[in-house]
N, C-alpha and C positions, 0 to 999 in steps of 0.2 A: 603514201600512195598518191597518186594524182590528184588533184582538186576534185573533180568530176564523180570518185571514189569517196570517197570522205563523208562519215555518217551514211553511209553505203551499203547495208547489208552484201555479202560475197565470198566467194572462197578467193583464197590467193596462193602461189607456190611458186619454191623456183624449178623443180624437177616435176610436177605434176602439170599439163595439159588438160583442159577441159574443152568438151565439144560436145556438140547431142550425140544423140546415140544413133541418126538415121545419115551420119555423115559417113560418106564411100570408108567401107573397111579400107580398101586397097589404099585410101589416101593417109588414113592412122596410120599404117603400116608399114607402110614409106616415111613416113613421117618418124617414128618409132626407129625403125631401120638407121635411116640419115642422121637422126642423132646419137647413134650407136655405134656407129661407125666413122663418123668426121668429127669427134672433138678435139682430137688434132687441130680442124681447120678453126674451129671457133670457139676454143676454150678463153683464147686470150683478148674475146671480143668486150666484155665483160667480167668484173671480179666475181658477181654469179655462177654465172656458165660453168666456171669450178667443180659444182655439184651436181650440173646434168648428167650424170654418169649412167650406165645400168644400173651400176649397186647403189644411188640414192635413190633409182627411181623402185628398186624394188625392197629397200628399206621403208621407202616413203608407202607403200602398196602395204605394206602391214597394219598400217596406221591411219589409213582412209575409208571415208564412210562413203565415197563418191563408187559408183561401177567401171568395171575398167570397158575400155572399148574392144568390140570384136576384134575390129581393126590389129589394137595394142597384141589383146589376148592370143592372137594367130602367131604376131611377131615373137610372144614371148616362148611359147609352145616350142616353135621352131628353136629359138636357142636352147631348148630342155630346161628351164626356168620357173616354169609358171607350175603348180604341185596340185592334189587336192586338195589345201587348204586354203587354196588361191581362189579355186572353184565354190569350196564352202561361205569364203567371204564372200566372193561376187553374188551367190545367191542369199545372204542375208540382206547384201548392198541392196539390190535392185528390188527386193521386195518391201526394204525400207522406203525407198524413194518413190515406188509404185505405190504405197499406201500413202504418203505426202501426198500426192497427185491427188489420189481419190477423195481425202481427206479436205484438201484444201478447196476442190470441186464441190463438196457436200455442202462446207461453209457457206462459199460463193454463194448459193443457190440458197443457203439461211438467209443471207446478208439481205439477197434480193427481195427474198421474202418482205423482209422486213426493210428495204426500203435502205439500206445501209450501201452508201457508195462502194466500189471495193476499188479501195485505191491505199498504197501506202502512205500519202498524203492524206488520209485520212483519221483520223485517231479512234473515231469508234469502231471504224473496222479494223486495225491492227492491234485494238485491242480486244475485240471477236476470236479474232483467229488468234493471239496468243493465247488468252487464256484457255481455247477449244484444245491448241494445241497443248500445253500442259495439262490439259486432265487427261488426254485420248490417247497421244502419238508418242513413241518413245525418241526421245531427243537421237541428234544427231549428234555423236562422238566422236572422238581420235581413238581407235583401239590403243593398246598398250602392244600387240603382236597379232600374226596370227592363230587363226582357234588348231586347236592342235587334232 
């Protein structure tokens, strides 16, 4: 990865897209679309681009712990693509990642208690919150498929 990355906590991908969740549907969407329809124009921009296809990107959607975005979810709908298995995951995703949230806010607000900077440059608090996190939160996986 880039310098800048390196000892970096992150997710990385070549067909997987990350973005928050409050980012314009209609712009996923587009976004989704465009790369679905012009790899033609940009496959040989790159020896990756190779694998931005539909079917890596819904191979790769079996296998993610990440939520997908409205945005995605509308595009994939529309090609008849997206199942309810897709829906079952997204609602495990997003409930996993909402309880991270909640979970890591709880910490924060130990840490403060207790006078504990909350910084990752920090070692007493990244070691706060791992060990919180392994006894509490269930890790974050690669599935094997989706739940049937």
């Amino acid at each position: 990865g880039v310098p800048s990355a390196k000892g970096k906590w992150g997710t990385a991908g070549i067909n997987l897209e990350i973005t928050r969740a409050n980012t314009d549907p209609a712009l996923v969407y587009n976004i989704a679309k465009w790369f679905n329809e012009n790899y033609a124009r940009y496959t040989e921009g790159h020896p990756e681009n190779q694998y931005r296809t539909l079917e890596t990107l819904l191979e790769g959607l079996k296998h993610t712990y990440m939520p997908c975005h409205e945005g995605l979810i509308t595009y994939l709908k529309e090609l008849g693509v997206w199942t309810p298995a897709h829906d079952k995951r997204q609602a495990e995703n997003i409930a996993l990642v909402d309880r991270y949230i909640a979970e890591y806010e709880k910490v924060m607000t130990m840490a403060d208690a207790k006078s504990i900077w909350v910084s990752p440059e920090n070692e007493e608090w990244t070691t706060m919150w791992n060990e919180y996190k392994a006894k509490n939160i269930p890790p974050f996986i690669l599935f094997e498929d989706l739940p049937a």
